[in-house]
N, C-alpha and C positions, 0 to 999 in steps of 0.2 A: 277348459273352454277354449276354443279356436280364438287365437286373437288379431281375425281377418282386419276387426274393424274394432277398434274400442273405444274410438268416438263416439261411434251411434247410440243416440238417447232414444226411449222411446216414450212413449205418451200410452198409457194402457188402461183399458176401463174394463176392471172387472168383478169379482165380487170384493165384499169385504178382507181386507189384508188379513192376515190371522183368524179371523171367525169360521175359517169350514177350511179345508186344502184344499181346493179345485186344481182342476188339469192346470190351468192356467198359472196358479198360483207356482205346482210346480214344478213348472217349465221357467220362469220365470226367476225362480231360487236360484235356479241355477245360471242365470243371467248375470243379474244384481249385483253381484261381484266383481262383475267386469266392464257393467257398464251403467248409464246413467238413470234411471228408471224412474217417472212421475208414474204413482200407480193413482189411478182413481177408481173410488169403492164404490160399489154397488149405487146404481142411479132407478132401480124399480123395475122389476120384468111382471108387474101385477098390480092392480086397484084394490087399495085398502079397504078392509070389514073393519066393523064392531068389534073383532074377536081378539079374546084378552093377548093372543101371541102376536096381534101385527098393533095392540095398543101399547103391546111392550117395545116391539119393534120400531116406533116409530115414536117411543121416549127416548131409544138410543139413539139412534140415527138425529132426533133432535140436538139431543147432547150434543154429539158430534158434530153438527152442521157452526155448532157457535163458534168452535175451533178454527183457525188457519188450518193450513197445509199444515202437517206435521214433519220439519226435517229430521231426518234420521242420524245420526251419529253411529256407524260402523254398525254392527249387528244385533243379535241378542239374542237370546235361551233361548230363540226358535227356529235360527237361524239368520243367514242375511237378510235384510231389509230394503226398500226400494231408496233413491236418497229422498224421494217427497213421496208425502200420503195427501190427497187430497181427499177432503171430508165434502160432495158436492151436497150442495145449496139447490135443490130443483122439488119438484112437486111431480109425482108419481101419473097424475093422468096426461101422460105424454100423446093419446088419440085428441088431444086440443089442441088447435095448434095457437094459440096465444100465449097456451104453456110449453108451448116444444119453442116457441121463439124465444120466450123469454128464461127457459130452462140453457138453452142454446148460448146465450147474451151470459148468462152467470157461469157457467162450465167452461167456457171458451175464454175471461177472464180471469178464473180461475187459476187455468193450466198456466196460460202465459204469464203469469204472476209467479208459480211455481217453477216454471222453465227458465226464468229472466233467473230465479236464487240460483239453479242447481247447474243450469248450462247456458249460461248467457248466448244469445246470439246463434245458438243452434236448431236447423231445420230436424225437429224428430220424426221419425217412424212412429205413425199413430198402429196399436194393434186395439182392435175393439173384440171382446166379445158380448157386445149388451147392444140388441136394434136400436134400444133409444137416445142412444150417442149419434145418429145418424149427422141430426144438426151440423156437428163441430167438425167434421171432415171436411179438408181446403178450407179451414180458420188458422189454423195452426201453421202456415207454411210449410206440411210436412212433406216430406219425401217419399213417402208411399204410407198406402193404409192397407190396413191388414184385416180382413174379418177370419175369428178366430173360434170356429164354430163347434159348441161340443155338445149341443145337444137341437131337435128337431120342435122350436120353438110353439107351433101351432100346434104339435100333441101334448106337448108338455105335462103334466103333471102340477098345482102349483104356480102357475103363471096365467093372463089374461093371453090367451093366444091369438083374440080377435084384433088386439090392442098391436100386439109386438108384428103380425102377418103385413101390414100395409109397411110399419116400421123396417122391418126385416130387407123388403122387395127392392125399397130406394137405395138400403145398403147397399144391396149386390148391385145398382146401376153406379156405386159411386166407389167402388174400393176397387185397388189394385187388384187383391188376391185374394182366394179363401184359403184359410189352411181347417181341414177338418176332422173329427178325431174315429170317422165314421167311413167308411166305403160307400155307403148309403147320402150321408151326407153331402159327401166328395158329389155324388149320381145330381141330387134333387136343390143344392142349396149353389147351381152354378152363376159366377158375378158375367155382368156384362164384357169386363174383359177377358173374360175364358180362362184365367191359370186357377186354376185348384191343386191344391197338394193334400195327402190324408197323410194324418200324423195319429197315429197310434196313440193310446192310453200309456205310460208306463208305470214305471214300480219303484216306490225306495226301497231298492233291495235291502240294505243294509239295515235299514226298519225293521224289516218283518224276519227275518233272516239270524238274525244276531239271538241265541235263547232266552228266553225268560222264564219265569217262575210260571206256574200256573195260579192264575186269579182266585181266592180262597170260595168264591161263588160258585165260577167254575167245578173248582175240584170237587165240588159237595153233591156236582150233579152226576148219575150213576152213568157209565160209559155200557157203548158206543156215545160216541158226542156227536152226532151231524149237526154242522153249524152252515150257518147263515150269520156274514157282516155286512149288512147296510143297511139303509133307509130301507123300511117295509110303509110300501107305497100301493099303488091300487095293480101297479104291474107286476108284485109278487100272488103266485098264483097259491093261496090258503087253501085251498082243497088238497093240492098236492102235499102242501107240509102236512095236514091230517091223513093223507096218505102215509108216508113214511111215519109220522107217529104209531098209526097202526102196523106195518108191518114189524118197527122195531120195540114192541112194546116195552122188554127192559133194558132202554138204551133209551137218549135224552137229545130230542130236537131243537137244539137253541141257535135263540135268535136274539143278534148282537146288534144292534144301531134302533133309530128313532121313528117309530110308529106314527104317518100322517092317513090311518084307516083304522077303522074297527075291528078290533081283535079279539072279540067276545066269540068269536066262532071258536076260536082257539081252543076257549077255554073246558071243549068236551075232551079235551086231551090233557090230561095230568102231564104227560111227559114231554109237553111242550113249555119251554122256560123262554119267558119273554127277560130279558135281563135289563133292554132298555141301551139308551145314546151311552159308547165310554166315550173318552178324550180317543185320539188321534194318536198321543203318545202311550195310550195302554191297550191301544188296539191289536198290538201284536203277541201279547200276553194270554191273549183270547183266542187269536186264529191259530194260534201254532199247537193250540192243546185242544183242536176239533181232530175229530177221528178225518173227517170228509170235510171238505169244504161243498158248498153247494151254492147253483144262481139258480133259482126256480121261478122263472120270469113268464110272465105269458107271452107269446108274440103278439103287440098289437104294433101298431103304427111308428109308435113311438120307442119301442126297443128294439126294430129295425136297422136304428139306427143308433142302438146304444152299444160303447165298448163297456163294459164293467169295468172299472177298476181294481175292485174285487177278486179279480180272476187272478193276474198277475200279483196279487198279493196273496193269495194263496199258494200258488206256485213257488213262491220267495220263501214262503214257510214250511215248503217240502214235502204241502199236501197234495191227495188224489181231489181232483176236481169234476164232479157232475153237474151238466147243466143242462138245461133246454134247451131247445134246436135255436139258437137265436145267430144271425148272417155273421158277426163281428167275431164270436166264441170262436166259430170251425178254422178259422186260420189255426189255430192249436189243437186239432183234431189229436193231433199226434201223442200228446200229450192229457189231454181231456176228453172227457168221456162225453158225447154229446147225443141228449135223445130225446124225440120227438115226440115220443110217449110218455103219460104216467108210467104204466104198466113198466117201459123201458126206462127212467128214470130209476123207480126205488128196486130194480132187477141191477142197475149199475150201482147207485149205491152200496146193494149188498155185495158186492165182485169189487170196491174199492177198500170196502169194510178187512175185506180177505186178502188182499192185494199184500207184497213183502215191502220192506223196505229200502231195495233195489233201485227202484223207483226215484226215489227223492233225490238224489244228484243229478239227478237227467232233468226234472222239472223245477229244477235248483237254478238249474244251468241256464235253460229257457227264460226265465226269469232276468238273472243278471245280463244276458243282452240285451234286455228292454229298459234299459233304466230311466229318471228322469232324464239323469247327465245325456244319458247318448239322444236322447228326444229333442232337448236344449240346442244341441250342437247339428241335429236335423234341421228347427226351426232357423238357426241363425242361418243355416246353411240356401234355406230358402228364402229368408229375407235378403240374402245377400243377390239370387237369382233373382231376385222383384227390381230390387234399387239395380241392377247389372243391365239389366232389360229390361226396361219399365214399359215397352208398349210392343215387346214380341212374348210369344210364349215360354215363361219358367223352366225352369230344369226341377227334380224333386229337388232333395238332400239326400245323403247318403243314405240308401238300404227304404230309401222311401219315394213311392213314384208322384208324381205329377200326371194330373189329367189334363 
C-alpha cells in the first residue's frame, strides 16, 4: 500500500463487516492495515416485511445494536479488520424524515464516540456507499466525502428504490466525489461537484488461483460442468440456462450461490443442479472445477451498470468465460466471449467447451492485474486527488480515468 498519507482515517458505511465481501469491503482490506478505519454496518437500503428472512434479519441486527462499537485488536482468520465496528442504532424508514433526523442525531454520535477511541482529534475521510447516511455528511468535520457507488439504486433488485432515489439525489449535491464501479455509473450517478472516477470491480486472485480439490458434490455431477457463481436473481435469464441444459444433455449446468426467485422452472431439466449459497472461502473449489464459467444476465436497466464480480474470478481460475452482451464485460472482449444472442451464447459455449489449455495463462494474467491490492492503491490514489484539490477537477488514479 502506497504510504502517501497514513494518517488519514476514514469514517465508511457500508454493509455488514464479514456477512457478504462486497467491493467495498475489498478495497478496504486492503486499507485497514495501514490506516485507521471506523466501519459502520449496514444502516437499511429497504422497508421491512413479515417475511421469516428479514424477521431473522432484524433479530440480528437487534443483537447487535445493544453492543458498543466493537474495537478490534490486530486481525483475524479473515483477514484485517477496521480498528472500530460500529453496530448503528437507526430505524430503516429513513423516507420520514423525523427518522432520518433522529437516525442522523444517533449515527453522528456514534461515530464521534468511535473516532474520540481510535483517532482522537482527527478530521476523517467520510466514504459512503449507503444514500441513507446522507444526514451525517459535514457532522463529522470531515475532509472530504466520498460516494462510493456500486450498484444503480433505483433498479436495484432487493431494495426500496423509491425510498433510497430522493436519498440518493441530496447525496450527489453534498459529496465531494463519486468513485464508481460502473462506466454507466460514472455517465448517470454525476455529484454536483463534477469529479467522478470509475473504479473497476477486482479479483482476489490468489483466492480463486491457488488449486483446490474438487468439492465431493461437484465431482458426482457428470461433466461438461457449465457453471454459474452467484446470486440467481430475477436478472439471470432461466430460459437461457434451460437452453444450454438442452443442447448439452450429458453434461451438467450448475449453479452455485443463493436463489432470491423461483426456480421450479428449472426443475424440467434434470441436468440442471441447483447446489445452493457456499462460504466465500469454498468458493474457489467450485469455480476452478466448471468446464466454462458463465454470466447469463438479461440486459435491463440495472445490469447496465453492473461489473460482475464473477467475471474476474473466473479468469483467476484459468476459465473460458461466456457471457451476454452486457457494457462492463466488453472491456475484456479480448479475452471473453461475449454474445448478444441465445442462439450465439450456447454456439460459444460449445467452442469454450473445445477450446485447449493455451488459454489459461493469458486469462490468468488478465486477471492478476486487476486485483483488490492494485484497486486499493487506485482509490487511495484518488482520495488523495479530492483532499489535493478539493474545489477543482480530480486526476483518476493510476491505470483509472476520471470524468
Amino acid at each position: 500500500m502506497t504510504q502517501w498519507s497514513a494518517d488519514t482515517v476514514f469514517v465508511v458505511f457500508g454493509d455488514d463487516w464479514g456477512r457478504r465481501v462486497s467491493s467495498m469491503q475489498h478495497v478496504f482490506r486492503h486499507i485497514v492495515p495501514n490506516h485507521r478505519v471506523v466501519w459502520v454496518n449496514g444502516i437499511g437500503h429497504r422497508l421491512p416485511t413479515l417475511h421469516l428472512s428479514d424477521v431473522r434479519r432484524a433479530m440480528h441486527k437487534g443483537l447487535a445494536m445493544v453492543r458498543r462499537a466493537r474495537r478490534v485488536e490486530g486481525g483475524s482468520d479473515d483477514g484485517p479488520q477496521p480498528a472500530e465496528i460500529v453496530e448503528p442504532r437507526v430505524l430503516p424508514w429513513h423516507h420520514l424524515s423525523p427518522v432520518r433526523a433522529m437516525n442522523t442525531r444517533t449515527l453522528t454520535r456514534a461515530i464521534r464516540a468511535a473516532l474520540g477511541r481510535v483517532a482522537p482529534g482527527a478530521a476523517p475521510v467520510l466514504v459512503t456507499g449507503s444514500p441513507p447516511s446522507v444526514g451525517v455528511i459535514g457532522q463529522l468535520g470531515e475532509l472530504a466525502s466520498i460516494y462510493f457507488c456500486m450498484d444503480d439504486f433505483v433498479h436495484l433488485e432487493g431494495v426500496t428504490g423509491w425510498m433510497l432515489e430522493p436519498l440518493e439525489r441530496r447525496l450527489l449535491e453534498r459529496v465531494d466525489a463519486v468513485v464508481a464501479t460502473a462506466e454507466e455509473l460514472v455517465r448517470v450517478k454525476r455529484p454536483v461537484s463534477g469529479r467522478s472516477f470509475y473504479l473497476p470491480q477486482g479479483v482476489n486472485y490468489d483466492h480463486f488461483a491457488t488449486p483446490r480439490a474438487i468439492p465431493a458434490d461437484l465431482a458426482a455431477l457428470p461433466g461438461p460442468r457449465i457453471g454459474f457463481a452467484g446470486g440467481i436473481s430475477s436478472c439471470v435469464e432461466l430460459d437461457l440456462l434451460g437452453q444450454l441444459a438442452t443442447a448439452f444433455p450429458d453434461g451438467s449446468v450448475v449453479l452455485v450461490g443463493p436463489a432470491t426467485v423461483d426456480l421450479s422452472p428449472l426443475g424440467a431439466y434434470p441436468n440442471i443442479h441447483v447446489l445452493g449459497r457456499r462460504e466465500y472461502s469454498d468458493l474457489p473449489a467450485y469455480v476452478q472445477h466448471f468446464d466454462v464459467g458463465t454470466i447469463p444476465y438479461i440486459l435491463n436497466d440495472w445490469t447496465r451498470s453492473v461489473d460482475p464480480l464473477k467475471l474476474l474470478e473466473y479468469l483467476a481460475a484459468g476459465l473460458p468465460v461466456v457471457s451476454t452482451d452486457l457494457p462492463e464485460v466488453r472491456k475484456y472482449a479480448d479475452v471473453v466471449d461475449v454474445q448478444p444472442t441465445a442462439a450465439g451464447f450456447v454456439h460459444a459455449v460449445r467452442q469454450a467447451l473445445a477450446s485447449g489449455a493455451e488459454a489459461v495463462a493469458r486469462r490468468q494474467a488478465l486477471a492478476a492485474r486487476h486485483t483488490w491490492g492494485a484497486r486499493a492503491e487506485e482509490f487511495m490514489s484518488m482520495v488523495q486527488g479530492v483532499l489535493a484539490r478539493p474545489t477543482a477537477s480530480a486526476v483518476g488514479g493510476a491505470g483509472v480515468r476520471s470524468a
